[in-house]
C-alpha positions in Angstrom: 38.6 -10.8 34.5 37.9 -12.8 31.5 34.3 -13.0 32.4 34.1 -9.6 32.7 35.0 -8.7 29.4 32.7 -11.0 28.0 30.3 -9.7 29.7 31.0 -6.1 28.8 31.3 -7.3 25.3 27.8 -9.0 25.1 26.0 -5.6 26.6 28.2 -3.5 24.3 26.9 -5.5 21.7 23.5 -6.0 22.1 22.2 -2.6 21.4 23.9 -3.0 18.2 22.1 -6.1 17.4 18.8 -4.9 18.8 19.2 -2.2 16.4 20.0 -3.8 13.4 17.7 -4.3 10.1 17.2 -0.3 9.9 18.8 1.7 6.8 21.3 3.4 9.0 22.7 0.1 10.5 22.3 -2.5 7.4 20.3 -5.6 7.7 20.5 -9.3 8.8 19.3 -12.0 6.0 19.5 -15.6 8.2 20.3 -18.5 6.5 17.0 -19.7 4.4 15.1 -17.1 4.7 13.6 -14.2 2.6 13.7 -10.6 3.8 12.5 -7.2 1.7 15.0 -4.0 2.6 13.8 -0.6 1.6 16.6 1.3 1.7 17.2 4.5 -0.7 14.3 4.7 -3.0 15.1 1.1 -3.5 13.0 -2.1 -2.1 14.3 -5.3 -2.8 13.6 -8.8 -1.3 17.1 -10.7 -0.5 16.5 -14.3 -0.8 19.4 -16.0 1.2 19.0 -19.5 -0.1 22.2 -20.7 1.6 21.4 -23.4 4.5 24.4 -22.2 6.5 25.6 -18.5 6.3 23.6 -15.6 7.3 24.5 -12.4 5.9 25.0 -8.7 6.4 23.4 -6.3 4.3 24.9 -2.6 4.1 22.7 -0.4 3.4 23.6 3.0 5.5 24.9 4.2 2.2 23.0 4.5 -1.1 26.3 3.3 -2.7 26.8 0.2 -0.2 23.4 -0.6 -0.9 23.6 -0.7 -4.5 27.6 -2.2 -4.2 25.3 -5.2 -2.3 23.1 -5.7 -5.5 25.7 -5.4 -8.0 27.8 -8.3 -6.4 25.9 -10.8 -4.6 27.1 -13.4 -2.8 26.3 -17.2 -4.2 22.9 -18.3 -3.3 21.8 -14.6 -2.5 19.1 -13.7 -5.7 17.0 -10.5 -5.9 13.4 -10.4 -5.8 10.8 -7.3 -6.3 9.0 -5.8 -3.9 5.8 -5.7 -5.3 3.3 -4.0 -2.5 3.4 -3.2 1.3 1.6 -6.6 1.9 4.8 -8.2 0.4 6.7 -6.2 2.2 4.9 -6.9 5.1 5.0 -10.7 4.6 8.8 -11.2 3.6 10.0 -9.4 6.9 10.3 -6.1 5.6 8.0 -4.0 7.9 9.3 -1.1 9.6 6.3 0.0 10.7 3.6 3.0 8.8 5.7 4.8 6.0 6.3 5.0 2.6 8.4 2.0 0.8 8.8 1.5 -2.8 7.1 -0.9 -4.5 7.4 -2.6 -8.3 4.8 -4.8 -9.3 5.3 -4.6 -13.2 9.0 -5.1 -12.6 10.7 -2.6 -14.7 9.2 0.7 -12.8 9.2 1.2 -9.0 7.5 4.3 -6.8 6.8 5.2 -3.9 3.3 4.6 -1.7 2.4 4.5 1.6 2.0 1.7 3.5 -0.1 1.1 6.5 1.5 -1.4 8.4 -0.5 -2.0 11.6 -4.2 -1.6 10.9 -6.1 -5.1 11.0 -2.8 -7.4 10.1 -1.1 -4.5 8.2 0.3 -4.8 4.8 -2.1 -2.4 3.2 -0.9 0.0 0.1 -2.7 3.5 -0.1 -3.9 3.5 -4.1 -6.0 6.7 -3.9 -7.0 9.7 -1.7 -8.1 12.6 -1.7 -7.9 15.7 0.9 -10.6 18.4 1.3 -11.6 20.7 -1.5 -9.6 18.9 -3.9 -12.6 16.0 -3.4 -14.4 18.4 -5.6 -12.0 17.8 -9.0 -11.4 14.2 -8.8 -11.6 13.0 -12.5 -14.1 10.3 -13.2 -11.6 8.0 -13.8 -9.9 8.3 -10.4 -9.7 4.5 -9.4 -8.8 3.5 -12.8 -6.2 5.8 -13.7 -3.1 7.3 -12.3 -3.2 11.2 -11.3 -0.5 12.9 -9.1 1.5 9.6 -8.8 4.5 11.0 -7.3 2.5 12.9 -4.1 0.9 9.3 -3.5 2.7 8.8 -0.6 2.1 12.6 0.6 -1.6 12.0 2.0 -1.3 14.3 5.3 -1.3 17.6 2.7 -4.7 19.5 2.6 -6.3 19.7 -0.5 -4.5 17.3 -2.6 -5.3 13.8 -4.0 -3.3 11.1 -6.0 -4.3 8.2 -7.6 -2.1 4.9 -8.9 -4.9 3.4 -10.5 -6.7 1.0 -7.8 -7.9 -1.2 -10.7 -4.4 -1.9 -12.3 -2.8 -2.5 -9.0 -5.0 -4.2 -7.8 -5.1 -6.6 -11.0 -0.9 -6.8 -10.6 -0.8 -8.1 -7.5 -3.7 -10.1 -7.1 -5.1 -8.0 -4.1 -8.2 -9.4 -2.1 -9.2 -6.7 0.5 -10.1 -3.0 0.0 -10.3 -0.7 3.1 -12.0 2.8 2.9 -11.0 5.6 5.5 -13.2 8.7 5.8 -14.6 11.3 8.6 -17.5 11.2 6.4 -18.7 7.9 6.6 -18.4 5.1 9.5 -17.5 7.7 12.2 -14.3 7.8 10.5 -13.2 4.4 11.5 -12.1 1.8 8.6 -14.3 0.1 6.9 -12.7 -3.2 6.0 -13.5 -5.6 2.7 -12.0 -8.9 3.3 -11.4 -11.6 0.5 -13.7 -9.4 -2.1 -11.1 -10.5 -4.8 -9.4 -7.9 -7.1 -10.9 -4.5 -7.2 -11.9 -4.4 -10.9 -14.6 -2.7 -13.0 -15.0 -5.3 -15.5 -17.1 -7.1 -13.0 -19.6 -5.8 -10.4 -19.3 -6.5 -6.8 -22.3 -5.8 -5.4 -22.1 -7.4 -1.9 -19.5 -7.2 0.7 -18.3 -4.0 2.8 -16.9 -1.7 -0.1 -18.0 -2.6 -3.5 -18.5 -1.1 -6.8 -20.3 -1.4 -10.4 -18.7 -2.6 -13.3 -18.2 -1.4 -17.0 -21.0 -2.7 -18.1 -23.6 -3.4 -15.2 -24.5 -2.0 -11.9 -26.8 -3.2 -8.6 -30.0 -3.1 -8.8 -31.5 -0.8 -5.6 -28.2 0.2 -4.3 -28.3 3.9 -4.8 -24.6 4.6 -5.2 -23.7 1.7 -7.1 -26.5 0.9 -10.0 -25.8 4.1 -12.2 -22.6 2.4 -14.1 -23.0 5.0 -17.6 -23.8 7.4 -15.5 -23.1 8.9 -11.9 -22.0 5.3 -10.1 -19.1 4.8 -12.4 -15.9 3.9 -11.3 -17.1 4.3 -7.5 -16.3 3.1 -4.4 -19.2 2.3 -2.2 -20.5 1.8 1.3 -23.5 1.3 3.4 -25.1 -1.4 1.5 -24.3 0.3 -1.7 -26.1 2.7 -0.7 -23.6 5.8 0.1 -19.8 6.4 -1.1 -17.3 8.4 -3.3 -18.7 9.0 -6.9 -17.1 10.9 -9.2 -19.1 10.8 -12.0 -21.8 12.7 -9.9 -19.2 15.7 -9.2 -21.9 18.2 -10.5 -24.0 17.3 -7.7 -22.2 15.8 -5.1 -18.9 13.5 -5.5 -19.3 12.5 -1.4 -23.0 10.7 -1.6 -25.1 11.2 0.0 -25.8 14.5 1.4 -21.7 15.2 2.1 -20.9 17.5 -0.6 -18.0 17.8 -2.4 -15.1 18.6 0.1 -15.1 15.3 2.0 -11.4 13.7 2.5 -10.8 9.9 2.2 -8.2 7.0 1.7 -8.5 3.7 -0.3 -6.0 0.9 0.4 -5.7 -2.7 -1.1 -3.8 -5.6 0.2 
């Protein structure tokens, strides 16, 4: 009879433990080990530097989660989440969604991260749906517009922008991927170790690249014009095609796209 209760016990149990580290059921934080929790607007990473207890996180309240910060236990410390690839890389995935990140520390938001395509751990900084293509201000990647609706990239006609270039900086980012029906047949195209997406310096080779403040690439037709309509760009193809907003009066979606194409820009 004894065995049978422990028995009943252990598969009473084990959906409960399967289902743990979710907001409604709290998290586990094992000895030693790191682990972000996004839980009510709030991501933090729990750093459990005790070699012998594990412990529970409650966080199926927005009041037990905060309780939690406000009194840790000793060798618990707080640390920032500061984008979906630290997220990603301190056990804090639950898969596509939007998280909050804080990568200046004092001011966190919402984004969406894309947690499964090549690795993961990708943060959207800019999109842009539809007809709404046709407004997006020159300084689209280098400025914020519509932060709070960054996470929102399923609505038609809508873009937001939290300024590639400063995020980018932040967190020391070091791949770009572009995602449009306009260009690649729609699939990702993928930039690996580019370094940090920033105007002050050309990047004129690799999958995605841009011009800088100052200079462009000579015979790459959507990234030379820096002054002009290559500014503050994103392109693909060699340079050659890609999302220029400085060349709104013409086409924004070069070349030969328009001015209604829809795309997404993550970093990680």
């Amino acid at each position: 009879m004894r065995y049978l209760g422990r028995i009943l016990f252990i598969l009473t149990a084990a959906p409960i433990l399967l289902a743990l580290n979710t907001q409604g059921t709290g998290h586990r934080v094992d000895r030693s080990t790191t682990k972000a929790i996004n839980a009510h607007n709030v991501c933090k990473k729990v750093v459990n530097a005790n070699a012998t207890k594990d412990f529970f996180v409650p966080t199926k309240s927005a009041a037990e989660w905060t309780a939690f910060r406000s009194n840790l236990p000793a060798g618990v410390t707080l640390g920032n989440c500061t984008s979906c690839l630290d997220i990603l890389n301190n056990n804090g995935s639950e898969g596509d969604g939007v998280y909050y990140i804080d990568p200046s520390g004092s001011s966190p938001y919402p984004v969406y991260c894309d947690m499964t395509t090549s690795g993961g751990g990708w943060t959207l900084v800019a999109y842009s749906n539809g007809t709404a293509t046709a407004t997006t201000p020159n300084d689209f990647f280098v400025n914020s517009y519509n932060a709070a609706q960054a996470p929102n990239h399923t609505i038609p006609n809508q873009q937001a922008s939290i300024n590639a270039e400063a995020f980018s900086i932040a967190v020391n980012s070091t791949d770009a991927m572009f995602v449009s029906p306009s260009y690649n047949a729609g699939a990702p195209i993928i930039d690996l170790a580019g370094g940090n997406w920033n105007y002050n310096n050309t990047k004129c080779a690799g999958n995605l690249r841009h011009t800088s403040r100052t200079a462009g690439c000579a015979g790459q037709n959507a990234n030379d014009g820096y002054n002009g309509a290559d500014a503050f760009n994103i392109a693909v193809n060699s340079g050659n095609e890609g999302i220029v907003p400085a060349h709104k009066a013409i086409e924004i979606c070069y070349s030969g796209k328009g001015n209604a194409c829809s795309f997404k820009f993550y970093l990680r």
